[in-house]
N, C-alpha and C positions, 0 to 999 in steps of 0.2 A: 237503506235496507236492501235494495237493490245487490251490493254487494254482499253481503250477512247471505241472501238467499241463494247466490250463487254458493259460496264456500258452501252450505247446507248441505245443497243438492250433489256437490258435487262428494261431500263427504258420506252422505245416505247411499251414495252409488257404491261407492268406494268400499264400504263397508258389507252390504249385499254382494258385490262382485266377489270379496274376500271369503265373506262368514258362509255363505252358503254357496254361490255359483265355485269357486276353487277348493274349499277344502271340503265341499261335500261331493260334486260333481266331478271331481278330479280320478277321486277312487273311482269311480263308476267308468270313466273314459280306459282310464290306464290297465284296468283289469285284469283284463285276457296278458297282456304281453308280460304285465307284472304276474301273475301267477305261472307261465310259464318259466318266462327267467327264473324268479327268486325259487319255483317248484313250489309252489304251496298244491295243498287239495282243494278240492273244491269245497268242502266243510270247514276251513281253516280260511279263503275267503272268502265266505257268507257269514262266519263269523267275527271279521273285522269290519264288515260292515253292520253286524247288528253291536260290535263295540262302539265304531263312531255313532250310532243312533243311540247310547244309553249315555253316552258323552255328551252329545245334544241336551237329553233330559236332564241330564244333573246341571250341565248349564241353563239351562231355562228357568229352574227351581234355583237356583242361586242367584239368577239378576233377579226375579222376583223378589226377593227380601234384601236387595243393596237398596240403602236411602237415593232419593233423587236430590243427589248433590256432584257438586266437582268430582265424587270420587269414582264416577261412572266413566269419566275421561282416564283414569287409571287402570279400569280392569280392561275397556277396549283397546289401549296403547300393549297392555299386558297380553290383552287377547290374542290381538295381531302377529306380534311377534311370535308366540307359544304356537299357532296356528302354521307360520312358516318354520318354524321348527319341524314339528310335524309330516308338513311338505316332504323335508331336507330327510327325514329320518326313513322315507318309503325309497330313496333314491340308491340305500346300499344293503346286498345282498348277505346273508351269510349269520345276521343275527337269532337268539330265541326268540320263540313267536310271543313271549311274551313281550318282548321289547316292540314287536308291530301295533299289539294289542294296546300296549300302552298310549303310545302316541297315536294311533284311530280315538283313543278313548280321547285325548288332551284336544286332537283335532275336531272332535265335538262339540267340547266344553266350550270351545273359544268361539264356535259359530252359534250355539245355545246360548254364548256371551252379549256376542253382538248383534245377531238377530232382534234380543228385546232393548239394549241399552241404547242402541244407535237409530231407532225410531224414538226415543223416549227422549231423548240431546236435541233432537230436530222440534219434536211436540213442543218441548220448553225454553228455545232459543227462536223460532219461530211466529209471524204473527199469522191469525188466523185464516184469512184469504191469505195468504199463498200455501198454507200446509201442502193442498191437494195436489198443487204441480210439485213442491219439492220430494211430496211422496212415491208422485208416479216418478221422475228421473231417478230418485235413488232407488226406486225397487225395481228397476230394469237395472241394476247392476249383477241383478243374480243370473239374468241371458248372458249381462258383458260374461261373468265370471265363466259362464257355461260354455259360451264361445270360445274364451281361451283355453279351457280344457282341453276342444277339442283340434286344438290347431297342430297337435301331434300326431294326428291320427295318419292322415293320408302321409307321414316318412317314419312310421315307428320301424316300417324294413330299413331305414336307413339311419336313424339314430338309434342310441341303445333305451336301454327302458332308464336305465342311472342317469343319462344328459335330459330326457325328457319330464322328470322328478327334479333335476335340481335348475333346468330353466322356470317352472313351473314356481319354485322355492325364491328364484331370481325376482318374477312377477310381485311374490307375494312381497318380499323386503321393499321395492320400490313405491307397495300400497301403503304399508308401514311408515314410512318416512314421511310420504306425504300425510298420511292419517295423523302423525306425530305433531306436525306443526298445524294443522288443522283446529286440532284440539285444544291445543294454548288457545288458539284465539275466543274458543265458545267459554275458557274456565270462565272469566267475569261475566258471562250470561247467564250462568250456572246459578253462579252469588246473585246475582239481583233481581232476574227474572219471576217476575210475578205469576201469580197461580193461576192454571188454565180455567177459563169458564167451561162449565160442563153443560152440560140439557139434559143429564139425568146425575145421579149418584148412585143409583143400587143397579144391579142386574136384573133381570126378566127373565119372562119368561123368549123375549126374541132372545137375548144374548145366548140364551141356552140351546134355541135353535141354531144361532147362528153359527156357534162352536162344535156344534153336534155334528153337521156339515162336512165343517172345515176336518172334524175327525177322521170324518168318513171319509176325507179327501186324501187324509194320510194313509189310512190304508189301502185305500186303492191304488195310491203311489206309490206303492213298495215292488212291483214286478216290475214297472218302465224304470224306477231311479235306480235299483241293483241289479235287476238281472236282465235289460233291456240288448245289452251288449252280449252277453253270453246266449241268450235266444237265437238273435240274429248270426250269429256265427257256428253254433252249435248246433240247434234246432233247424233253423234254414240253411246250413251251410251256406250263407253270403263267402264271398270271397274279399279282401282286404277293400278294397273301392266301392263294393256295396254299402259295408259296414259302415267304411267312413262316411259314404252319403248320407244313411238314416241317420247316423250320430251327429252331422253337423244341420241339418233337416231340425233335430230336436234343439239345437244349439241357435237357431236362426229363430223357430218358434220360441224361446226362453226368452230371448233377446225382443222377443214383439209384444210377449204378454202383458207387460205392466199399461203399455202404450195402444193395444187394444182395449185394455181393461178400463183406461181413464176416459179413451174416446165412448165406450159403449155407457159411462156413467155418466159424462156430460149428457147425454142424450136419453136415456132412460131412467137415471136415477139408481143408487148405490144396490137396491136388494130386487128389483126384477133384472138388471144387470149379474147379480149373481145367480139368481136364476137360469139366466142364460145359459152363464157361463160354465155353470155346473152340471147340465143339460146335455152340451158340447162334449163335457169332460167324460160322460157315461158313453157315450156315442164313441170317442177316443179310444178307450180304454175297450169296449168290445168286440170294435172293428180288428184288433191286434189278434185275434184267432183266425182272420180269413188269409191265410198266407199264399193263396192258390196262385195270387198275381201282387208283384210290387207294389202296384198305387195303393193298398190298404195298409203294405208296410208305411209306406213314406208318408200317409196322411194321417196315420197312429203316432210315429216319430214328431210331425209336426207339430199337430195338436195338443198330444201331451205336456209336449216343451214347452206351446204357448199357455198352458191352462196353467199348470202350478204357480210361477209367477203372478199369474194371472188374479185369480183367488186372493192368494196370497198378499198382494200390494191390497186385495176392493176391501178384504175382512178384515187388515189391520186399518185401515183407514176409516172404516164405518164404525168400527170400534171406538176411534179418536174421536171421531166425529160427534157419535152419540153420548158417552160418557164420559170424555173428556177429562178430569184431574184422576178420575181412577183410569185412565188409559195402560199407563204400565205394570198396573197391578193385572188387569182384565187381558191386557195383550200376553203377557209373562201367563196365567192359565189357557189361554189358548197356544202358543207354543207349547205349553208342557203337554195340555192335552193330545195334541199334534204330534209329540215326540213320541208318549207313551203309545199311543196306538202305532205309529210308524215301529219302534219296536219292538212291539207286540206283533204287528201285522212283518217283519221281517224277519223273528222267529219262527211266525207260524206257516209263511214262503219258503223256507230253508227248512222246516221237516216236511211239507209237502211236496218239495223236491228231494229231498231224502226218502222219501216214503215211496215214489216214483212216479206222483201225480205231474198230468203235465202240463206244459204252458200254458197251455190253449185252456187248460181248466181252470189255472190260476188268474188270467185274464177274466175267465166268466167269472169268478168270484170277486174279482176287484171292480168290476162293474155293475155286478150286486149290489154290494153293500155299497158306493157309493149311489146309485139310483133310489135303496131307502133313505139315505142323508136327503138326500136333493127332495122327493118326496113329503119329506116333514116339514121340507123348509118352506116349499109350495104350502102347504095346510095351513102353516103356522102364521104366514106372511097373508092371507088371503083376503085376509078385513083390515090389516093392521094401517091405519093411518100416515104412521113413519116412511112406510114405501114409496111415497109418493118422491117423482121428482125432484132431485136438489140444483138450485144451482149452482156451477163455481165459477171464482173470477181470477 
């Protein structure tokens, strides 16, 4: 088994680093230099990024009703590639913008793909003491993913914005192939693998907290994941080696969150752990209006990068944890939930920057509404028994 959990983890990374750290984080790195090149407005991209977040949702909503069989090793193999397409299709200048729109949108679907299916192949090839580490390594693949976004940044004066889209497209092919034969290997665990034990079957009233949360963690995450880059350049005037700093700052924190997240759960257990960490994330998320002196920029850059991740790996795994054979059903409504509020919450950023509200306002409001989430989840969580300490082995 030893082996089985290596190929796992290494495929759960793989998947994260693709489905969400590259083709979601990738837009967000290349931005600025892409909208210069290719000439787009500014309303033409904040609206491919709220295409790839509607991409996302309709992926999310479609692995939810795929059966849990071998055929989920198809739509990820499928995902993968469509996803490097994608990539390849932001690399060349000159097309309708319906043609960008299109592939933001496709580039969604396949991270809305693999986001719920490729926890759901680990859950059911899987035994149950090792889930929690093969969880944590594969949901640090959304930093690895965030990391390589960013390793253009400090020569984008010196390559073009086309060679930094199709090395980008390069990275993704080489995940694809390995993802490819990865995959054969799980189809016969697919076929035989027996039903997960659960410790509950229905939802609650925690689960509903605990989604409530994670909602409100999507929309607070809409100003640092799209418009984090265009602040810092725009708004603060950084100059090129600023910018790079905070963005690779945020790229280091992505890359720590799942491996923070798993040491603070060993030791406190899955939901004062998220407490914590959602605590942090309000604190994050408000400190990004003091712009007066750098270390508020670089400790907002940090923090944020380490929290999403962060969340992200403790909510789907408490999720597995506690209800168990409905895991992909429950996980697949929280991404959707996640999705629709992130595009929700990225419409309503993109006319409040139309309208001419500004940063610093849009900051206080995403710090908001995340501090009610967190709020509720404190209330809800206060008597509840389940909190208590777990341990993993």
């Amino acid at each position: 088994m030893s082996s089985n959990r290596v190929k796992l983890s290494i495929f759960l990374c793989l998947c994260m680093c693709l489905g969400i750290g590259i083709l979601r984080f990738s837009y967000t790195a290349l931005l600025p230099t892409t909208r210069e090149s290719f000439g787009w407005t500014t309303q033409f991209a904040s609206l491919l990024g709220s295409a790839n977040l509607l991409g996302y949702l309709i992926g999310a909503f479609w692995a939810m009703h795929l059966p849990q069989t071998r055929i989920m090793t198809f739509y990820i193999q499928a995902s993968a590639f469509a996803g490097m397409f994608s990539l390849m299709s932001c690399a060349f200048a000159g097309f309708s913008d319906a043609w960008y729109i299109f592939w933001r949108v496709i580039s969604g679907i396949s991270g809305g793909l693999i986001m719920i299916l490729s926890p759901s192949i680990v859950a059911q090839c899987s035994e149950l003491k090792d889930r929690f580490k093969i969880n944590f390594i594969g949901f640090s693949g959304i930093g690895i993913g965030v990391l390589l976004a960013t390793l253009f940044l400090p020569h984008l004066d010196q390559i073009s914005t086309r060679s930094a889209w199709l090395i980008l497209s390069s990275f993704a092919f080489c995940i694809c192939i390995v993802l490819s034969v990865l995959l054969q290997g799980f189809k016969p665990l697919l076929a035989t693998q027996q039903t997960l034990s659960s410790s509950k079957s229905e939802t609650d009233l925690l689960f509903f907290s605990l989604i409530a949360v994670y909602g409100c963690s999507a929309f607070a995450y809409v100003p640092h994941s799209l418009f984090w880059i265009d602040y810092l350049t725009k708004t603060l005037k950084l100059d090129l080696f600023w910018m790079n700093f905070n963005w690779t700052l945020y790229g280091l924190g992505s890359a720590l969150g799942a491996f923070t997240s798993y040491i603070l759960a060993k030791k406190f257990g899955n939901f004062q752990t998220l407490k914590i960490l959602y605590s942090i994330y309000v604190f994050a998320i408000f400190i990004a209006i003091f712009s007066a002196h750098p270390s508020f920029t670089f400790m907002s850059s940090l923090l944020t990068g380490l929290l999403n991740p962060a969340v992200v790996f403790l909510t789907s795994y408490t999720i597995l944890q506690l209800y168990g054979t409905a895991y992909k059903k429950l996980w697949s409504i929280a991404t959707i939930l996640f999705a629709s509020v992130q595009l929700m919450g990225g419409l309503s950023f993109s006319a409040l920057q139309h309208l001419g509200v500004s940063y610093h306002h849009q900051f206080l409001l995403a710090a908001f509404v995340l501090l009610l989430g967190t709020l509720q989840l404190f209330w809800v969580t206060r008597t509840k028994s389940i909190i208590q300490s777990t341990e993993y082995k």
